[in-house]
C-alpha positions as CSV (number, residue, x, y, z in Angstrom):
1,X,40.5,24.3,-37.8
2,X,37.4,25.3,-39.9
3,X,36.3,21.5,-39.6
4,X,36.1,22.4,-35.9
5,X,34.8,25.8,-36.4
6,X,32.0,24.2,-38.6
7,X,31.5,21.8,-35.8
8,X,31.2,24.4,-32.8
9,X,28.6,26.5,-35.1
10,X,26.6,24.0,-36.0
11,X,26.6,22.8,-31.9
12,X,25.7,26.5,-31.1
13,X,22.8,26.9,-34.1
14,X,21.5,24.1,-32.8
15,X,21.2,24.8,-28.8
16,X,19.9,28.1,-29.7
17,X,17.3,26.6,-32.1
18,X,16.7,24.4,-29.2
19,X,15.9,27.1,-26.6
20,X,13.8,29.0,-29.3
21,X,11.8,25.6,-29.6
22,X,11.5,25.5,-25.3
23,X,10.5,29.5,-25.2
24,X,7.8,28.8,-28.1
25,X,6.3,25.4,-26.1
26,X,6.5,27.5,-22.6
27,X,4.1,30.5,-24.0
28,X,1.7,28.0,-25.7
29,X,1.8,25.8,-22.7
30,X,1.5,29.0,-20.2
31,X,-1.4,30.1,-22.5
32,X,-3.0,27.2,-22.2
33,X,-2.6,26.4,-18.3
34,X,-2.8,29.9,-17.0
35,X,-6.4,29.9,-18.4
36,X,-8.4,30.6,-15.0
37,X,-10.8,27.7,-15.8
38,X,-8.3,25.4,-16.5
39,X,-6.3,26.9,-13.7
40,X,-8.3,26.6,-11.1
41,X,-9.2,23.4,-11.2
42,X,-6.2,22.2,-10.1
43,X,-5.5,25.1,-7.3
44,X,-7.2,26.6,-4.6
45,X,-9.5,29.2,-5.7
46,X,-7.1,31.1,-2.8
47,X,-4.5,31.2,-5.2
48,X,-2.7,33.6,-7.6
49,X,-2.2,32.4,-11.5
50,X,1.5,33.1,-11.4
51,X,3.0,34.9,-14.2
52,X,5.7,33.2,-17.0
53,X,8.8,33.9,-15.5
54,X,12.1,32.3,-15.3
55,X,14.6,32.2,-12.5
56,X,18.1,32.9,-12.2
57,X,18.7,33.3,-8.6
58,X,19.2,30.9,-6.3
59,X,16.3,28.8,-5.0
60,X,14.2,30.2,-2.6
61,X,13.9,28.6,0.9
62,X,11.3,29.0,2.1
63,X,8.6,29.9,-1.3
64,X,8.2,33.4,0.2
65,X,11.8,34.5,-0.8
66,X,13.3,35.9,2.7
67,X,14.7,33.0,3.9
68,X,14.6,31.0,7.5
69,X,14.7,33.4,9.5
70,X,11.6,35.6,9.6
71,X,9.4,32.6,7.6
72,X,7.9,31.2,11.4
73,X,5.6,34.3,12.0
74,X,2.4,33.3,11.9
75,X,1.1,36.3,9.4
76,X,-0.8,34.4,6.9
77,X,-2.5,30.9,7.5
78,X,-1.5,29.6,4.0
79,X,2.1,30.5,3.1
80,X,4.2,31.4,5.9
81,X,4.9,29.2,8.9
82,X,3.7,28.9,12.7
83,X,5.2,30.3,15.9
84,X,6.0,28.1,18.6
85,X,3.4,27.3,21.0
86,X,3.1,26.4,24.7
87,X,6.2,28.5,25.6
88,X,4.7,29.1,29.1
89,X,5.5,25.7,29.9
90,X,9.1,26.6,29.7
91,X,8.8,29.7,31.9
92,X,10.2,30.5,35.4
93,X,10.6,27.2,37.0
94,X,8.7,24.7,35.2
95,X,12.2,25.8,33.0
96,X,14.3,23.3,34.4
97,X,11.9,20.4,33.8
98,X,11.2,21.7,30.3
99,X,10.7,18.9,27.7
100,X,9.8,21.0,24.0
101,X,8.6,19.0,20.7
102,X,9.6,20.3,17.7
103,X,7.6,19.3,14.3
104,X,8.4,18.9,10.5
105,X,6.7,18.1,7.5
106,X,4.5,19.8,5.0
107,X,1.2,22.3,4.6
108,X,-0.6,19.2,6.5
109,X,1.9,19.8,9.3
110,X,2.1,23.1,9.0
111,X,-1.7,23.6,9.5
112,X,-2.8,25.4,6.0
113,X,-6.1,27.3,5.9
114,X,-5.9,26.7,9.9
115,X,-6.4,29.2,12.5
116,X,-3.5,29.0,15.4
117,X,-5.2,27.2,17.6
118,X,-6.6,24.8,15.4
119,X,-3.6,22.8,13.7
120,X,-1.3,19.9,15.0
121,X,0.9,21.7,17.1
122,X,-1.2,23.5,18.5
123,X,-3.5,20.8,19.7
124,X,-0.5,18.9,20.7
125,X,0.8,21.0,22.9
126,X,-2.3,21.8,24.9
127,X,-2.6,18.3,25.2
128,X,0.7,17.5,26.5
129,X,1.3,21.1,28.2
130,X,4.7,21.3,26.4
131,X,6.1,23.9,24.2
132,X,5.6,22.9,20.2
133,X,8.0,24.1,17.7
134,X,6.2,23.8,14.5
135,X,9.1,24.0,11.5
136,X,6.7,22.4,8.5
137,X,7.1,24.6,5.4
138,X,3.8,24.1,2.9
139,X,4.7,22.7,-0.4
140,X,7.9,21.3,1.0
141,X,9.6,17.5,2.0
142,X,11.6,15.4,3.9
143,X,14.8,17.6,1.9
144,X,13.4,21.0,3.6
145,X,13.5,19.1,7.2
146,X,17.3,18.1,6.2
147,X,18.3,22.1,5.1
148,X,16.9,23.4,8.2
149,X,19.1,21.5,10.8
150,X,22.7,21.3,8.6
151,X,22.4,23.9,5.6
152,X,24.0,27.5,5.9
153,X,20.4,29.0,7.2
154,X,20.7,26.4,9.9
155,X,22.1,29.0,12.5
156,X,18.1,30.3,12.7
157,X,16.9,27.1,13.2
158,X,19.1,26.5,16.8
159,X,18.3,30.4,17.5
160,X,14.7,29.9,17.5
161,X,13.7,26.2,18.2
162,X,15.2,24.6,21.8
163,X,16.6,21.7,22.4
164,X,14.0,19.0,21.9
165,X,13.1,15.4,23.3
166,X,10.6,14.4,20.8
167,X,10.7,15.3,16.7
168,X,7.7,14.6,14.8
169,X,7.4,14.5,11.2
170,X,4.5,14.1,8.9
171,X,4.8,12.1,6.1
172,X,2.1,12.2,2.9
173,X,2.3,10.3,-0.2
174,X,3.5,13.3,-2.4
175,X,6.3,13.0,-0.4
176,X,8.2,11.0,-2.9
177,X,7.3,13.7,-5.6
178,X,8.7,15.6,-3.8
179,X,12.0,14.5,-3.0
180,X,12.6,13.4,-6.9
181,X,11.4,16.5,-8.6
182,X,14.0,18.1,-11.1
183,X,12.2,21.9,-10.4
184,X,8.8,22.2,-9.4
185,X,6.0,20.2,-8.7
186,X,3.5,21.6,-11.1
187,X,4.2,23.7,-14.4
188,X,3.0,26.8,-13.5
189,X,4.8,27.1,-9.7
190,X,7.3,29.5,-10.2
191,X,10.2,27.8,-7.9
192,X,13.1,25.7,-8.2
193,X,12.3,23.0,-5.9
194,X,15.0,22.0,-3.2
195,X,16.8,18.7,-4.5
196,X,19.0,16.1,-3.1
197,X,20.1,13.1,-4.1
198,X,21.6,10.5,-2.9
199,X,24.9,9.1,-3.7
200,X,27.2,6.7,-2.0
201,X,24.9,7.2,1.1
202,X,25.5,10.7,1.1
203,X,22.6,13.6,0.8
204,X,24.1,15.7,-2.3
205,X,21.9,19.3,-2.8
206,X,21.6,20.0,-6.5
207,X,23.7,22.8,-7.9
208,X,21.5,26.1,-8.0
209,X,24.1,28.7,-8.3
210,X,24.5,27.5,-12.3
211,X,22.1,30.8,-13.8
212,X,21.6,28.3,-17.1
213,X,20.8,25.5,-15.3
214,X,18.2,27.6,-13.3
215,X,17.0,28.8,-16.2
216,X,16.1,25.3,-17.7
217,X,14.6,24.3,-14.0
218,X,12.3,27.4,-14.5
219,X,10.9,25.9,-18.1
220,X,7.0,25.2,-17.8
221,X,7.6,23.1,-20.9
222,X,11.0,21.5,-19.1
223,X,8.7,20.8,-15.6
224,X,5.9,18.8,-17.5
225,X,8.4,16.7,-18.7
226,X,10.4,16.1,-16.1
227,X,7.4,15.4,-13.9
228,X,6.2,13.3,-16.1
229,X,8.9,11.5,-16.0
230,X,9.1,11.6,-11.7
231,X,5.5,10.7,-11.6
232,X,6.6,7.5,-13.2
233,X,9.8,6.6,-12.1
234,X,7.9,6.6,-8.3
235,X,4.7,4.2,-9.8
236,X,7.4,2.0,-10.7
237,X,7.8,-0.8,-8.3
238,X,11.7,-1.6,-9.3
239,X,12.4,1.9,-8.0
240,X,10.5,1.5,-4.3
241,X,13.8,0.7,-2.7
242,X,15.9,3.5,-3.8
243,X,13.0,6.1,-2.7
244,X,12.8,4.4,0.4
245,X,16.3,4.5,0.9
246,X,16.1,8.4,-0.3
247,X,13.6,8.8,2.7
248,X,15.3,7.2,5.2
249,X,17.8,9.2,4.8
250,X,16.7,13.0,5.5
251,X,15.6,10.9,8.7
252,X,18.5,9.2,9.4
253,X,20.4,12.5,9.1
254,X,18.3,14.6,10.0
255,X,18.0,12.9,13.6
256,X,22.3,12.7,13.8
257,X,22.6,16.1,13.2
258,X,19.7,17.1,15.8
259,X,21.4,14.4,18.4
260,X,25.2,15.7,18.0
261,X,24.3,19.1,18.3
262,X,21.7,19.1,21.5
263,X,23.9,16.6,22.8
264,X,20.8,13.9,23.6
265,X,18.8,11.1,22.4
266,X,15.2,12.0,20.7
267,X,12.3,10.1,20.2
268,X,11.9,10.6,16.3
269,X,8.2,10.1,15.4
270,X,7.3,9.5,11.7
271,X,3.6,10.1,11.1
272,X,1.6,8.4,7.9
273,X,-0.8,10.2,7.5
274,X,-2.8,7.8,4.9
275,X,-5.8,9.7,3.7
276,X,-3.8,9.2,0.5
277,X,-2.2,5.5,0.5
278,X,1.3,5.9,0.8
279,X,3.3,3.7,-2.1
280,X,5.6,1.5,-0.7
281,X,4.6,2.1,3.0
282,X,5.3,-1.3,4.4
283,X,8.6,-1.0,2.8
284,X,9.2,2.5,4.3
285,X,7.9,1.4,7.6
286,X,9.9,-1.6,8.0
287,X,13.0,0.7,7.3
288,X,12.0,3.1,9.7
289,X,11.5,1.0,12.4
290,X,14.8,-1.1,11.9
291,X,16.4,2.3,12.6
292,X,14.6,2.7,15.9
293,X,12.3,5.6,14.4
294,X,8.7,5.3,16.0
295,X,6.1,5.0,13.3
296,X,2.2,5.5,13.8
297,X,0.0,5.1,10.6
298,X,-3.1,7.0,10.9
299,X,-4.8,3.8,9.2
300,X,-4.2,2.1,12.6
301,X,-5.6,4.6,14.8
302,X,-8.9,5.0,13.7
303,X,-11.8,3.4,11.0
304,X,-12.6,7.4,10.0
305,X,-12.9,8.4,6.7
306,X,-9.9,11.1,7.0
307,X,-11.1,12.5,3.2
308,X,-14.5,12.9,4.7
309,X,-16.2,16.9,4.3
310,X,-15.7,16.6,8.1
311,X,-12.4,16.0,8.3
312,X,-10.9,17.0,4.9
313,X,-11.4,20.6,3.1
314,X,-12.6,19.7,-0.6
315,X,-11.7,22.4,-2.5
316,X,-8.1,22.5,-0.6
317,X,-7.7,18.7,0.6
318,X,-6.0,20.0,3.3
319,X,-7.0,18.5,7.4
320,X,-9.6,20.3,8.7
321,X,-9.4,20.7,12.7
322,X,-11.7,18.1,13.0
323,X,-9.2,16.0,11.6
324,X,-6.2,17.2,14.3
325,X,-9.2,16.7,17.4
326,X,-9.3,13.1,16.4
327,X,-5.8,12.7,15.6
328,X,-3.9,14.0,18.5
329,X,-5.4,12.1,21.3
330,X,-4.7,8.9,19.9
331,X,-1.3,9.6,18.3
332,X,-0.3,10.9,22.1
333,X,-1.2,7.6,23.5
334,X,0.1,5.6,20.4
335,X,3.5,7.2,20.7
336,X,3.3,7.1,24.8
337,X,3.7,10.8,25.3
C-alpha cells in the first residue's frame, strides 16, 4: 500500500511539475510572440494581439462565441458572416420556380475585407439571378461545412438557408491544416479549433466538454508543437491518402445529409482555388470526381496571376473583387450554370 502510495505521488509530483514547465514556456513564448513587431508580421495589421488566456468552455462555433444562429449578419466585413443575397428572385411568383445556391468554405468564400456586393456570392448571384446563401465562416474548413448541416446548431442552418440545387464550396490549401489541427492554427489564436477525425469511415468530433483537455488545447507552448507536428504530417507524401480520404469525407457527408433532408439531388461544386498549389490535388480531384462531385480548378480557367496586387490584398492575401469579377463568369460557364 505505501509502494502504491509512493507510486501515485511520484505520478502526481510529476504532472504537476509538468504543467509548471507548460505555464513557464507559454509566458516566455507569449512574451515573445505577442511582441507587436513580431506579431504583426504574421497578422493583419486589422487585428487584435490576443491576450494569454486558456479555455475551459466548450469550443466556440463560430470564433465570435454566440453560435450559428445570429453569426450570418453581415455587421463586420472580417469576422462575422454574410446574409443571403438575391432573395427577390424567390419572391411572389418567380417563388415556385425558385432554384437558391448555397455556399461553404472559408474567409476566401466568405468574402473577408469585402464589401457586400463585392464577394463571391454576391457576384454569383447577380449573375445567375438566383438567391446565394453564403454559409463560409473565416478561419474555418471542410469540418465547419459538416457541423452546420448535422451538429446540434444544425436546426439554424435549415431555418435560414432553403432548400438548394447547387452547393459550392471553396477549397484552399490550408485546408488540410485545418482539418488535422489538435487546437488552433497559430499560437497566439485563442480557440480550440473544431476537430474530426476519421475512423472506420466515420466523422468522429473531438471531445471538448473534457475542461483539462481544453485546457491543454488552449497551451501556446502545446499549439507550436502540435502544429509543428500537423505541418509535417501533411508535407509528408505517405500521408496524402488519408487527408484526402479525410476531405472526401465532410463532402461525402456533407452532400447525404443535405440530399436526405431537402429530399433532392444537388449539384455539389468543389472550387480549387490554386493561388496557393494545393498538395495532393490530383489525388483529391480524382476522388472527387469518382464520387460525382463537380470540380473546377481555378488553374484551368484562367493564365492570371491570382496573387497579383490586382487580384490579391498583400498585407491580407485575401481575393480582392477583382479577383471574384474574373472568377465568376468563367466558373458559371465551367460548371454550366
Amino acid at each position: 500500500m505505501k509502494k502504491f502510495t509512493k507510486i501515485i505521488c511520484i505520478i502526481l509530483f510529476n504532472l504537476i511539475l509538468l504543467c509548471l514547465i507548460i505555464f513557464i514556456s507559454d509566458v516566455i513564448l507569449y512574451k515573445k510572440l505577442s511582441n507587436p513587431e513580431a506579431y504583426f508580421a504574421e497578422h493583419p495589421i486589422s487585428t487584435v494581439i490576443p491576450k494569454l488566456q486558456y479555455n475551459i468552455k466548450n469550443f466556440p462555433i463560430p470564433y465570435t462565441g454566440e453560435g450559428m444562429k445570429d453569426y450570418f449578419d453581415d455587421s463586420d466585413y472580417i469576422y462575422k458572416g454574410r446574409k443571403p443575397v438575391g432573395l427577390e428572385f424567390c419572391s411572389g411568383k418567380k417563388k415556385s420556380v425558385c432554384k437558391p445556391i448555397t455556399v461553404f468554405g472559408c474567409s476566401y468564400a466568405l468574402g473577408q475585407y469585402l464589401k457586400p456586393n463585392q464577394n463571391f456570392s454576391y457576384k454569383l448571384s447577380k449573375a445567375l439571378k438566383r438567391p446565394v446563401y453564403n454559409r463560409a465562416i473565416s478561419g474555418s474548413g471542410p469540418g465547419h461545412m459538416y457541423y452546420q448541416v448535422q451538429d446540434p446548431e444544425s436546426e439554424f442552418f435549415y431555418e435560414q438557408v432553403l432548400p438548394s440545387d447547387t452547393v459550392f464550396y471553396v477549397f484552399i490549401d490550408d485546408h488540410y491544416l485545418r482539418m488535422s489541427i489538435f487546437s488552433d492554427y497559430g499560437p497566439m489564436d485563442g480557440n480550440i479549433h473544431l476537430r474530426y477525425t476519421l475512423r472506420h469511415n466515420k466523422l468522429v468530433k473531438d471531445n471538448y466538454d473534457n475542461i483539462f483537455l481544453n485546457i491543454i488545447k488552449s497551451s501556446p507552448t502545446i499549439k507550436l508543437i502540435t502544429l509543428k507536428y500537423a505541418e509535417r504530417y501533411i508535407n509528408n507524401p505517405k500521408n496524402a491518402d488519408k487527408l484526402t480520404d479525410l476531405a472526401l469525407a465532410f463532402f461525402k457527408e456533407t452532400r447525404n445529409i443535405l440530399e436526405k433532408k431537402w429530399n433532392k439531388k444537388i449539384k455539389f461544386i468543389v472550387i480549387f482555388y490554386n493561388n496557393t498549389k494545393i498538395r495532393y490535388s490530383d489525388m483529391l480531384r480524382k476522388k472527387l470526381e469518382a464520387n460525382n462531385f463537380i470540380v473546377i480548378d481555378t488553374d484551368e480557367l484562367t493564365d492570371e496571376n491570382l496573387n497579383s496586387e490586382k487580384y490579391l490584398f498583400q498585407d491580407n492575401l485575401h481575393p480582392k473583387e477583382a479577383a471574384w469579377d474574373l472568377l465568376v463568369p468563367l466558373i458559371i460557364k465551367k460548371a454550366n450554370l
